[in-house]
N, CA, C and O atoms as a GROMACS GRO file, in nm:
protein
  544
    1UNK      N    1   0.083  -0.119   0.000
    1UNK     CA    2   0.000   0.000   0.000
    1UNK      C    3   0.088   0.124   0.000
    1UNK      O    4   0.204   0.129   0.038
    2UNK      N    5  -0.002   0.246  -0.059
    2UNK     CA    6   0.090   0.396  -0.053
    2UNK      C    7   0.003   0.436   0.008
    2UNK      O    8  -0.106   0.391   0.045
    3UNK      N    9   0.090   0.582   0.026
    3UNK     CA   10  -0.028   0.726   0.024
    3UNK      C   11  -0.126   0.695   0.142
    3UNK      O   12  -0.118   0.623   0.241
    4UNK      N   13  -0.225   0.781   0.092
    4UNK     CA   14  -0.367   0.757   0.188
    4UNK      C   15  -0.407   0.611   0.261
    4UNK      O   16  -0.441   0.595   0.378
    5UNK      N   17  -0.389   0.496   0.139
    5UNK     CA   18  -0.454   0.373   0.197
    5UNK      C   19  -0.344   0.314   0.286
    5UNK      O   20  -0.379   0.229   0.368
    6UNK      N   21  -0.191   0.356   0.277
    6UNK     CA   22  -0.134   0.308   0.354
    6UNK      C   23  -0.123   0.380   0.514
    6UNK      O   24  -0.081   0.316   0.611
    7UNK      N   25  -0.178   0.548   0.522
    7UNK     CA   26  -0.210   0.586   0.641
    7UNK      C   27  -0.314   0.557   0.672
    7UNK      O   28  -0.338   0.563   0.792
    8UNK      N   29  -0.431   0.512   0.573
    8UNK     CA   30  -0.587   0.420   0.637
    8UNK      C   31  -0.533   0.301   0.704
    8UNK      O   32  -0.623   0.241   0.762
    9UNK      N   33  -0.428   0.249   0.715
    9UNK     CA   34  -0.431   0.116   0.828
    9UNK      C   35  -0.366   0.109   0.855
    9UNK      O   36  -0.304   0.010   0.814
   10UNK      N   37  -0.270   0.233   0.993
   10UNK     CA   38  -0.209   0.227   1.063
   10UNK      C   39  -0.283   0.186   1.169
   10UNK      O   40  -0.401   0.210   1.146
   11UNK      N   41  -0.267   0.134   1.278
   11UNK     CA   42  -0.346   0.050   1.347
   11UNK      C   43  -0.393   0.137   1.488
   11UNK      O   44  -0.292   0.156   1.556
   12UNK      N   45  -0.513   0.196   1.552
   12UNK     CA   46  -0.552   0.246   1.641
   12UNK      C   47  -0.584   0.433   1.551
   12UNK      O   48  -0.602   0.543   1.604
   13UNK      N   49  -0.577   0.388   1.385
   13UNK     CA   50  -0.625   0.527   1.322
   13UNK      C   51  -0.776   0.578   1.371
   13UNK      O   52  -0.860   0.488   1.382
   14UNK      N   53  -0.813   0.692   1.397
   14UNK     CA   54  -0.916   0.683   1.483
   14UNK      C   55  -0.979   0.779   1.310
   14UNK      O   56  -0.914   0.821   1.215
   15UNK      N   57  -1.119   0.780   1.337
   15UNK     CA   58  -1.208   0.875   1.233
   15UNK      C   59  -1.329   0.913   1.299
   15UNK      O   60  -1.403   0.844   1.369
   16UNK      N   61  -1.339   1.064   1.259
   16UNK     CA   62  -1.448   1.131   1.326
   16UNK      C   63  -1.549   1.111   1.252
   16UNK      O   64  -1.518   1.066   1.142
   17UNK      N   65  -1.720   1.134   1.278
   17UNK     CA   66  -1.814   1.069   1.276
   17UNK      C   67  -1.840   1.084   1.113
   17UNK      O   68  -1.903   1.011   1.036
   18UNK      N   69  -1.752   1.235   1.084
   18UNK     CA   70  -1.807   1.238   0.958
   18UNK      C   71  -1.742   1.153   0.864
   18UNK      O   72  -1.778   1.161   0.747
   19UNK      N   73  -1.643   1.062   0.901
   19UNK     CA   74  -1.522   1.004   0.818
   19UNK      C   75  -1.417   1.056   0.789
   19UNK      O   76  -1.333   0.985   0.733
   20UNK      N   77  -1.389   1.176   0.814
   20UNK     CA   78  -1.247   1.226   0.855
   20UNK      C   79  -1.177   1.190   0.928
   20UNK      O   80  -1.199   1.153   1.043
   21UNK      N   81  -1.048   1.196   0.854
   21UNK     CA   82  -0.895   1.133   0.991
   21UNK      C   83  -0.943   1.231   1.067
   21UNK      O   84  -1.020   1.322   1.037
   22UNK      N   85  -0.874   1.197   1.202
   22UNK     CA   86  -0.854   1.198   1.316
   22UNK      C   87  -0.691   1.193   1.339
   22UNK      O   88  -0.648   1.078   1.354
   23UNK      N   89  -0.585   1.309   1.345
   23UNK     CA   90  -0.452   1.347   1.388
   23UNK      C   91  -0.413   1.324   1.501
   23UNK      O   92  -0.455   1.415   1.572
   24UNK      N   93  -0.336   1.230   1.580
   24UNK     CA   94  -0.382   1.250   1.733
   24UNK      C   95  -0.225   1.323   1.727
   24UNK      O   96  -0.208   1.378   1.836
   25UNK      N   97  -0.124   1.340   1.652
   25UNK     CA   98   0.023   1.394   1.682
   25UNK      C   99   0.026   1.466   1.585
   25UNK      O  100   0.123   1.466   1.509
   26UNK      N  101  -0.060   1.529   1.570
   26UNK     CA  102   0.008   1.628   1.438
   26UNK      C  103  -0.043   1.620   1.288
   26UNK      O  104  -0.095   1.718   1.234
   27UNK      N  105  -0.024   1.486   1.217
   27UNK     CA  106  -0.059   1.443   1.099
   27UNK      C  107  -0.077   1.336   1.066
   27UNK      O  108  -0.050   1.264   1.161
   28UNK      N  109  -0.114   1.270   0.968
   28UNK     CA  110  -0.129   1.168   0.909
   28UNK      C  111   0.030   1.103   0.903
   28UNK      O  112   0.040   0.981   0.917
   29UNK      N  113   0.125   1.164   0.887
   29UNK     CA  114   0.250   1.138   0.925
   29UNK      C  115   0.288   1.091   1.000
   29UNK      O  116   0.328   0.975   1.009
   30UNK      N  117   0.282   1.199   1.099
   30UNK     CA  118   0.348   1.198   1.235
   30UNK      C  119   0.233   1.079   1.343
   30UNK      O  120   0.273   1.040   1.453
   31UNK      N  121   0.129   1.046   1.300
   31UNK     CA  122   0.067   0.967   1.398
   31UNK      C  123   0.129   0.810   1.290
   31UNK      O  124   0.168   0.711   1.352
   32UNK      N  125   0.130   0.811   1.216
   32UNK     CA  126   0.241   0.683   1.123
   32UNK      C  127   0.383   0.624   1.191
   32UNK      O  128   0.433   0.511   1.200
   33UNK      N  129   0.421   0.752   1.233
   33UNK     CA  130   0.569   0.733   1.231
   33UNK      C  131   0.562   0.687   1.446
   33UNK      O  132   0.630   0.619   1.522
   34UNK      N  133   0.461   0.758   1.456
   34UNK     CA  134   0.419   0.740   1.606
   34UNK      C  135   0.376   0.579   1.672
   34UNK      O  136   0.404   0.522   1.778
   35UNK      N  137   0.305   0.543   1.566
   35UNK     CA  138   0.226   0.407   1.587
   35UNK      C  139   0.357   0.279   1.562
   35UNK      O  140   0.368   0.180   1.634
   36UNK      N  141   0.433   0.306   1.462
   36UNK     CA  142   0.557   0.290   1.402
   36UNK      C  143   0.641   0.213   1.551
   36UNK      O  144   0.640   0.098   1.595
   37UNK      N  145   0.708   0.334   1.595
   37UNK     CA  146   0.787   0.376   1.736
   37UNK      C  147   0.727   0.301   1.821
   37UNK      O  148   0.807   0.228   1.880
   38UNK      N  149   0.551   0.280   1.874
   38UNK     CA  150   0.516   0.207   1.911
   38UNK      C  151   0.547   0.031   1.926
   38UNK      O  152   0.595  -0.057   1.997
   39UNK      N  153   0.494   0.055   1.830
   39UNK     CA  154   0.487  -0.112   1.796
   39UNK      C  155   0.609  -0.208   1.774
   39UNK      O  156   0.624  -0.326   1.805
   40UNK      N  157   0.680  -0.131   1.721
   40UNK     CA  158   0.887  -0.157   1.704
   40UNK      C  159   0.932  -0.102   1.793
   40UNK      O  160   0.918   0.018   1.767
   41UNK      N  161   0.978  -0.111   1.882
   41UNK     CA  162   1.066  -0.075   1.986
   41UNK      C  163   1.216  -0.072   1.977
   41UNK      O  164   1.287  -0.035   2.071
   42UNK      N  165   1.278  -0.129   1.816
   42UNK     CA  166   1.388  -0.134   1.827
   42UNK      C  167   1.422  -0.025   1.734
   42UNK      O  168   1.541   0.006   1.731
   43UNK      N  169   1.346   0.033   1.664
   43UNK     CA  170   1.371   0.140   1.579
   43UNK      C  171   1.428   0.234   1.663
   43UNK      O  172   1.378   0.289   1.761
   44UNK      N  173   1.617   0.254   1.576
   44UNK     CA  174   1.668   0.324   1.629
   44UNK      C  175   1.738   0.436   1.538
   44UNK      O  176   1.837   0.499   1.575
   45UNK      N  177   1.676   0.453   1.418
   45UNK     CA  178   1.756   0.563   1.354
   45UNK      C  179   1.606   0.598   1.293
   45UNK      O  180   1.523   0.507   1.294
   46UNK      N  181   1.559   0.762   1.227
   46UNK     CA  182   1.465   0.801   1.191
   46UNK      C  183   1.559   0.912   1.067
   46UNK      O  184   1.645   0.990   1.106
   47UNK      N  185   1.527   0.899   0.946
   47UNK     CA  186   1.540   1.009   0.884
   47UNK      C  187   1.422   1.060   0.791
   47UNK      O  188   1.352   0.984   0.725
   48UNK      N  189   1.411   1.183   0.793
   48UNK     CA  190   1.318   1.270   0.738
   48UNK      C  191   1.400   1.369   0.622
   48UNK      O  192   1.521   1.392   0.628
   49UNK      N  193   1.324   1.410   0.535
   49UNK     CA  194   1.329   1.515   0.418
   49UNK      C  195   1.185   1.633   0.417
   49UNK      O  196   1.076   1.601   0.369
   50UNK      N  197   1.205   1.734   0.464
   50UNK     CA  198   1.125   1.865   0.470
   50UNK      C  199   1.058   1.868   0.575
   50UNK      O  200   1.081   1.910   0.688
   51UNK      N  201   0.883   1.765   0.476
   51UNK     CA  202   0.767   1.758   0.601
   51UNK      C  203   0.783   1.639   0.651
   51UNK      O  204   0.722   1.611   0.754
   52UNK      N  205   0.891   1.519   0.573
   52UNK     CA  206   0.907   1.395   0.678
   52UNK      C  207   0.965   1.454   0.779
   52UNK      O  208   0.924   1.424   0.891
   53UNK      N  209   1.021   1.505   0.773
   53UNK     CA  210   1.157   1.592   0.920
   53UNK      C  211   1.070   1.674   1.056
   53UNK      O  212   1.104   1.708   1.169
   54UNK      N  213   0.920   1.686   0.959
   54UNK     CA  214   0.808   1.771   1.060
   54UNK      C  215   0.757   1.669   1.141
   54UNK      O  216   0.738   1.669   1.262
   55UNK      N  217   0.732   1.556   1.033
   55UNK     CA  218   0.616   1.416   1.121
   55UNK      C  219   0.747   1.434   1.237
   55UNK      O  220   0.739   1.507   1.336
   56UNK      N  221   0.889   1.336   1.198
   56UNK     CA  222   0.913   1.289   1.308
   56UNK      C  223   0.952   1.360   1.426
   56UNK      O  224   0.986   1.302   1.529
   57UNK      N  225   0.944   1.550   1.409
   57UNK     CA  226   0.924   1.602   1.560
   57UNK      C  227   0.804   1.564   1.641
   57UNK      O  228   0.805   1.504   1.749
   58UNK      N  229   0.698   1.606   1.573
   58UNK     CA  230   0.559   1.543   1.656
   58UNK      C  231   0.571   1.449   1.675
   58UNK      O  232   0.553   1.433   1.796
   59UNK      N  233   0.608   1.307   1.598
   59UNK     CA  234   0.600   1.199   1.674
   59UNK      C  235   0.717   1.192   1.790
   59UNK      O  236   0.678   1.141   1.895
   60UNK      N  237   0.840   1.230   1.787
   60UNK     CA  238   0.887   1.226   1.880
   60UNK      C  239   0.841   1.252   2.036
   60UNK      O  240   0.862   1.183   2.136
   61UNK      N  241   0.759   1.393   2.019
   61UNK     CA  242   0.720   1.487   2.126
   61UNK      C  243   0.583   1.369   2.226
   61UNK      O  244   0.560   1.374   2.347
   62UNK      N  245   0.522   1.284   2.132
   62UNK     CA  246   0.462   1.187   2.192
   62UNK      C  247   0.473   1.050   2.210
   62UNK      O  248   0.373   0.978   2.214
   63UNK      N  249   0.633   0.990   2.226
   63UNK     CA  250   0.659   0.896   2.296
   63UNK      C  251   0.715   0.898   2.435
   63UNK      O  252   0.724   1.005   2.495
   64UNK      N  253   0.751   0.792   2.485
   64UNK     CA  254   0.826   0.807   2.647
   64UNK      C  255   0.963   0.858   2.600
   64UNK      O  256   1.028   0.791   2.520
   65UNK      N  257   1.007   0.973   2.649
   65UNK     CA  258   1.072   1.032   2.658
   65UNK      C  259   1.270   0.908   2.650
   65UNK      O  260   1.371   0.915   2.580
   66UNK      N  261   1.230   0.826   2.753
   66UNK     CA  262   1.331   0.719   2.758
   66UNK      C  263   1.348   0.625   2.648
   66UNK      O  264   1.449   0.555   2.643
   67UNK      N  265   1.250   0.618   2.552
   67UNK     CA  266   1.241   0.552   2.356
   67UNK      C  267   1.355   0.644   2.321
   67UNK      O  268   1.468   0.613   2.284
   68UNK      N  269   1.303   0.767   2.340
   68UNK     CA  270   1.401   0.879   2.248
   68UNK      C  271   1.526   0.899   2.264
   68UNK      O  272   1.580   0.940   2.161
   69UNK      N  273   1.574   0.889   2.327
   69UNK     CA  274   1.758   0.878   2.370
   69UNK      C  275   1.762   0.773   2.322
   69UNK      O  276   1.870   0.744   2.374
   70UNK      N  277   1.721   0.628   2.227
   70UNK     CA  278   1.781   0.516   2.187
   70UNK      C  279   1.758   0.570   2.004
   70UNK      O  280   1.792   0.484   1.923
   71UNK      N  281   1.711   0.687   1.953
   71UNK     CA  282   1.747   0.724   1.820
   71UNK      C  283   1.824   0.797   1.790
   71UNK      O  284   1.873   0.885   1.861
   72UNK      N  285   1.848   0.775   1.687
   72UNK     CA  286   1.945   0.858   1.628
   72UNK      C  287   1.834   0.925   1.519
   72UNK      O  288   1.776   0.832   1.462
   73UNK      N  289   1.781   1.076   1.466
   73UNK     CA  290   1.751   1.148   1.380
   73UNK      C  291   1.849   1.220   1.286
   73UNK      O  292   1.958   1.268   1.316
   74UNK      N  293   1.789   1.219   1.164
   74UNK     CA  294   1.848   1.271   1.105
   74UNK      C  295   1.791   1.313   0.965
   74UNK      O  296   1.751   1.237   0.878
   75UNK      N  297   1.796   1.447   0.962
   75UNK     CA  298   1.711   1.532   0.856
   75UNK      C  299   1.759   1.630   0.764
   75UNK      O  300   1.867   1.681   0.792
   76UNK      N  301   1.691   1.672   0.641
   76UNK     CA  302   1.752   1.699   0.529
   76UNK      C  303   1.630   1.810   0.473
   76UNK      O  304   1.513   1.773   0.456
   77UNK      N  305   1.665   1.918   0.453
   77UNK     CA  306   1.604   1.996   0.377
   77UNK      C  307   1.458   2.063   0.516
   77UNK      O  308   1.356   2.119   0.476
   78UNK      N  309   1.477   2.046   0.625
   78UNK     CA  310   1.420   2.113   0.746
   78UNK      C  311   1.488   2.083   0.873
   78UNK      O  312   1.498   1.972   0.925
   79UNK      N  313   1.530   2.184   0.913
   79UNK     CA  314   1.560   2.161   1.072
   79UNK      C  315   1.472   2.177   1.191
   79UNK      O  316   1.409   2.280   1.217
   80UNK      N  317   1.470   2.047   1.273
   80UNK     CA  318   1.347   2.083   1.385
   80UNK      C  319   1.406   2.045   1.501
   80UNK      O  320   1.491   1.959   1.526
   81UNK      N  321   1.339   2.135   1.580
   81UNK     CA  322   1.339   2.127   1.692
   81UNK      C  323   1.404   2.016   1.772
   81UNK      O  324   1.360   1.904   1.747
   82UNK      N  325   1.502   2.025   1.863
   82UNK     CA  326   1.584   1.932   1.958
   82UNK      C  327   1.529   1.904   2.091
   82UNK      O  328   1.590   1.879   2.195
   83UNK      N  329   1.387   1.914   2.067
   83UNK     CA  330   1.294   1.885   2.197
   83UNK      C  331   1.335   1.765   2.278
   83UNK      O  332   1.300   1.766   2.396
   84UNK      N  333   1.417   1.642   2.223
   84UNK     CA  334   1.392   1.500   2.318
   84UNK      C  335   1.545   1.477   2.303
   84UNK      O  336   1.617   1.548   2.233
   85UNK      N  337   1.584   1.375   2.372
   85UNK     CA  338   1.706   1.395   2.381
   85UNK      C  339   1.778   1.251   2.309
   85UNK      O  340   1.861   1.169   2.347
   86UNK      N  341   1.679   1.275   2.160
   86UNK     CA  342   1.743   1.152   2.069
   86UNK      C  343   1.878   1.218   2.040
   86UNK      O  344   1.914   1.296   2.128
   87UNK      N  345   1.971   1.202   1.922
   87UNK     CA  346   2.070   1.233   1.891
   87UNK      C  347   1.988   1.327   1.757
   87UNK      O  348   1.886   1.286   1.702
   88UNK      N  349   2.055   1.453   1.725
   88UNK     CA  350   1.976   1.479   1.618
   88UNK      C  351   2.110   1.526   1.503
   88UNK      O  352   2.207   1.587   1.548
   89UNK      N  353   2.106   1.500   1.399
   89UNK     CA  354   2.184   1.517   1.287
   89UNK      C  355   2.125   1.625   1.174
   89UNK      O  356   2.078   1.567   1.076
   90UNK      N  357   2.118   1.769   1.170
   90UNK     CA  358   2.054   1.798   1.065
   90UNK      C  359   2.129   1.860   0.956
   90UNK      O  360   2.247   1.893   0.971
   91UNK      N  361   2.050   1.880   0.820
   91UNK     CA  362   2.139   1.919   0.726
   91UNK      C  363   2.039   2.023   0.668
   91UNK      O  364   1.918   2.014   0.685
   92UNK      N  365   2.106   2.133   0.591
   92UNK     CA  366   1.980   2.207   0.560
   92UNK      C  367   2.077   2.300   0.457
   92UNK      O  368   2.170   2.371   0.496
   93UNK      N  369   2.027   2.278   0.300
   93UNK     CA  370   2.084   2.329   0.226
   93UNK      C  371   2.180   2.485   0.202
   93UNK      O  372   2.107   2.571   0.250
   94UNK      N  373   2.216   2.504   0.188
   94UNK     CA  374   2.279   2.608   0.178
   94UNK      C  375   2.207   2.740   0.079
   94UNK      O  376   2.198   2.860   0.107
   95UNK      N  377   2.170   2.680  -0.022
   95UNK     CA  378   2.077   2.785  -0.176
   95UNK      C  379   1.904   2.694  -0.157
   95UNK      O  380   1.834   2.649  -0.247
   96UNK      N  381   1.880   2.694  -0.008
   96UNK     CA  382   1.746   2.601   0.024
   96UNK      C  383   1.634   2.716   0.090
   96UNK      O  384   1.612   2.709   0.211
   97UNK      N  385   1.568   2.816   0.013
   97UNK     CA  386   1.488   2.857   0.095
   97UNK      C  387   1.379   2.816   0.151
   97UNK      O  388   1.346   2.843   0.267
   98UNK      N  389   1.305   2.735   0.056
   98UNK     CA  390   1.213   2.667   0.115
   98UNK      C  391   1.242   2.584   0.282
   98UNK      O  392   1.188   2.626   0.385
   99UNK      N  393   1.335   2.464   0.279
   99UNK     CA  394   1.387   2.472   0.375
   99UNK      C  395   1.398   2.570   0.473
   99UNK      O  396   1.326   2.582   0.572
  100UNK      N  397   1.489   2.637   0.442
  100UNK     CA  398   1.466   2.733   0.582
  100UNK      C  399   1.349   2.825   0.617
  100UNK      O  400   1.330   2.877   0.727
  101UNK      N  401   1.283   2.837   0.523
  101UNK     CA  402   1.146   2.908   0.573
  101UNK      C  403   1.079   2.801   0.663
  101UNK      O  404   1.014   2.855   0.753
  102UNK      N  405   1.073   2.632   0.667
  102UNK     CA  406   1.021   2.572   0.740
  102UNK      C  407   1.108   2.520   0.888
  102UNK      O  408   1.080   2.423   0.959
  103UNK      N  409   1.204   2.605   0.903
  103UNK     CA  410   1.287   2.547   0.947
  103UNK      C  411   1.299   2.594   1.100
  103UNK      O  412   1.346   2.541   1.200
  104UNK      N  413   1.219   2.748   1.069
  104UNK     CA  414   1.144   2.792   1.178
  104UNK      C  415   1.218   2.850   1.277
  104UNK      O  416   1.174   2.849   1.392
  105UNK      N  417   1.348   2.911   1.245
  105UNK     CA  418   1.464   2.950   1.302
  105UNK      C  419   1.593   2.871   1.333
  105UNK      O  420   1.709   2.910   1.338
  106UNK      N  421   1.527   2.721   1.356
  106UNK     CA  422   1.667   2.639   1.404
  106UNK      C  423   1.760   2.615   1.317
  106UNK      O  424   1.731   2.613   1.198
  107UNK      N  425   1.908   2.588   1.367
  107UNK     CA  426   1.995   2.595   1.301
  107UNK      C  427   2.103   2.455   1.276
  107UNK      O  428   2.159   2.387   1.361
  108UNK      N  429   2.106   2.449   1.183
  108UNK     CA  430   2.172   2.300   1.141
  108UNK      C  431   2.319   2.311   1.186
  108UNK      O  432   2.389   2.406   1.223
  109UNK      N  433   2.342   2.163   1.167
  109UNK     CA  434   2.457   2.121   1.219
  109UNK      C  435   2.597   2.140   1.062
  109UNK      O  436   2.718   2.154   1.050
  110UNK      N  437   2.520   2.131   1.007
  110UNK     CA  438   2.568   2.101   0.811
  110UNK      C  439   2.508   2.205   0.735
  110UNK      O  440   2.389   2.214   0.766
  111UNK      N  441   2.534   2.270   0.667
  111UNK     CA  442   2.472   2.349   0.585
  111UNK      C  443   2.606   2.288   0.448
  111UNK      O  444   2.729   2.291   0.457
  112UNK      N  445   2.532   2.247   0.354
  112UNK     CA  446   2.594   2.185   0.219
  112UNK      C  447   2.589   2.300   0.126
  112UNK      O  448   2.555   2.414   0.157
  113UNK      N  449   2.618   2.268   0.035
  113UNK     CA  450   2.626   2.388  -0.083
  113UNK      C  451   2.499   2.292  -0.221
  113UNK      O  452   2.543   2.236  -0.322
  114UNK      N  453   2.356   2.297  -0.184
  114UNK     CA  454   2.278   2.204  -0.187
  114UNK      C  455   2.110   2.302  -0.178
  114UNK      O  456   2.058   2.376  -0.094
  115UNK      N  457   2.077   2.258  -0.295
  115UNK     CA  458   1.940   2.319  -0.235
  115UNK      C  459   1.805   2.193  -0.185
  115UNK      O  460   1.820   2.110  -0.096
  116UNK      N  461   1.686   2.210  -0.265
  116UNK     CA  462   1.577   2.156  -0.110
  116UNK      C  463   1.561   1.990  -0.200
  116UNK      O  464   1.516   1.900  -0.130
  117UNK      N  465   1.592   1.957  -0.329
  117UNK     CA  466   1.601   1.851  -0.381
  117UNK      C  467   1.661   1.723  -0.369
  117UNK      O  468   1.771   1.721  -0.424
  118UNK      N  469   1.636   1.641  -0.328
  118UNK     CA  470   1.710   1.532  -0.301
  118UNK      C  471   1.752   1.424  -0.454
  118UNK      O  472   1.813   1.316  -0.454
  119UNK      N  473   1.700   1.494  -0.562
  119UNK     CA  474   1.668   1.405  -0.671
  119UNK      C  475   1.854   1.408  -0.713
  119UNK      O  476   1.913   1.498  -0.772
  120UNK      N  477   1.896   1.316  -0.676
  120UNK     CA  478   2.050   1.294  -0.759
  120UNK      C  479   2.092   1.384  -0.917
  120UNK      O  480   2.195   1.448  -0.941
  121UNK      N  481   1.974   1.362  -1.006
  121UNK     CA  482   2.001   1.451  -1.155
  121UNK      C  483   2.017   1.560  -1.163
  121UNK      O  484   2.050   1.613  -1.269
  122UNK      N  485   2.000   1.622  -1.058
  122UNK     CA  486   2.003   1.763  -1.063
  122UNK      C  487   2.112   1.803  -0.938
  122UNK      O  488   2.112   1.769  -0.820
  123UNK      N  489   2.235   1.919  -1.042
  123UNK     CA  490   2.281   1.940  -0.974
  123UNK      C  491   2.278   2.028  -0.841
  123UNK      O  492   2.210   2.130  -0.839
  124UNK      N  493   2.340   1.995  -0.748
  124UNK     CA  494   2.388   2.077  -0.654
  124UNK      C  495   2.222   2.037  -0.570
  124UNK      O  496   2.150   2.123  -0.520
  125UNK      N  497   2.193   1.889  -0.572
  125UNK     CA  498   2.131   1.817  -0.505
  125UNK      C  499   2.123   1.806  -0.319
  125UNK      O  500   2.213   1.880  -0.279
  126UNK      N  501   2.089   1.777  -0.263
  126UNK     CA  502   2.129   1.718  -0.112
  126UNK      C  503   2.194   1.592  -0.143
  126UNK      O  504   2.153   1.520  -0.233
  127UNK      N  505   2.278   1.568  -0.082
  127UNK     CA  506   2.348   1.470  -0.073
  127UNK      C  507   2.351   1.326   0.064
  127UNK      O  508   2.431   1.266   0.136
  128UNK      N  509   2.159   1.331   0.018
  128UNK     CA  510   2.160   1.227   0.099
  128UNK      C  511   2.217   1.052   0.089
  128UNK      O  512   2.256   0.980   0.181
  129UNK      N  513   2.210   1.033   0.002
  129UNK     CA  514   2.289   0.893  -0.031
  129UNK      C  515   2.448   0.895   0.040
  129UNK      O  516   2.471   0.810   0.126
  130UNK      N  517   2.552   0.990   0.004
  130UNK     CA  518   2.642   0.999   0.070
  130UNK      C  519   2.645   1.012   0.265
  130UNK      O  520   2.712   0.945   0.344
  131UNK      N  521   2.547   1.123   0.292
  131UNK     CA  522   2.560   1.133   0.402
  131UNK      C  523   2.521   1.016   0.504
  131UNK      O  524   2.571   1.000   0.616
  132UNK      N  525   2.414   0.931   0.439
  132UNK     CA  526   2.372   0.840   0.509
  132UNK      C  527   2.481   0.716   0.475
  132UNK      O  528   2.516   0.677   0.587
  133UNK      N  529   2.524   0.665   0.412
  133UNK     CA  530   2.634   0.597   0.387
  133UNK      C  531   2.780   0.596   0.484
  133UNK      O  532   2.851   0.499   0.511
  134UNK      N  533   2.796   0.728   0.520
  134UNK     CA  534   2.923   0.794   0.567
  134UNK      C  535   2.870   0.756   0.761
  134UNK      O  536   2.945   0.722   0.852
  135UNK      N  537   2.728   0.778   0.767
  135UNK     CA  538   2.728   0.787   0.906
  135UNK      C  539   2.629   0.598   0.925
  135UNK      O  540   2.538   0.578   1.006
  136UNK      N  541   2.668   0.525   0.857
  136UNK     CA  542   2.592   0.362   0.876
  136UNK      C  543   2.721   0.307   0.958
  136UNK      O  544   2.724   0.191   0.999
   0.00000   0.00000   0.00000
């Protein structure tokens, strides 16, 4: 499954009377990535790109606090918030405004010479394939 039908059966998805989701962390995302964390307990690395980088603050912000010191995060094209005391890794383009308009003031650890694209064909890409490679 993708998309929608694959956030229709995350398990404990709740829907309001009219048939609308029901967000309990934020988004359709972030209650994914939440239920996720749940149910796997060994999940120990999370990476995000923009609004993936958004889910996994909210979901972070609603697990036991003691889950979160066993991840490692790590995000690309938004920087968020260092609310829990996983490990956080961020990267945030350098020629990326979009990025940093969502980025909401915080400030990365990496700034690349890279804008908000992750697509390899195009130059002066994010360089996520490398970075994640370099830190496995």
């Amino acid at each position: 499954m993708m998309g929608k039908e694959l956030a229709l059966s995350t398990r404990g998805r709740e829907m309001a009377p009219t048939g609308a989701p029901v967000f309990r962390h934020g988004s359709a995302g972030s209650d994914d990535i939440h239920a996720i964390l749940q149910s796997v307990p060994g999940v120990s690395r999370l990476v995000g790109h923009s609004k993936g980088a958004l889910a996994i603050e909210n979901a972070l912000r609603s697990i036991d606090p003691q889950h979160a010191k066993d991840i490692s995060v790590i995000t690309f094209g938004c920087v968020i918030g260092e609310e829990t005391q996983a490990r956080y890794t961020q990267y945030l383009g350098a020629i990326d405004p979009l990025g940093a308009l969502n980025s909401a003031g915080h400030t990365p650890e990496f700034r690349p010479f890279a804008h908000h694209s992750t697509n390899t064909l195009i130059p002066f890409s994010m360089p996520v394939a490398s970075v994640l490679n370099a830190s496995a």
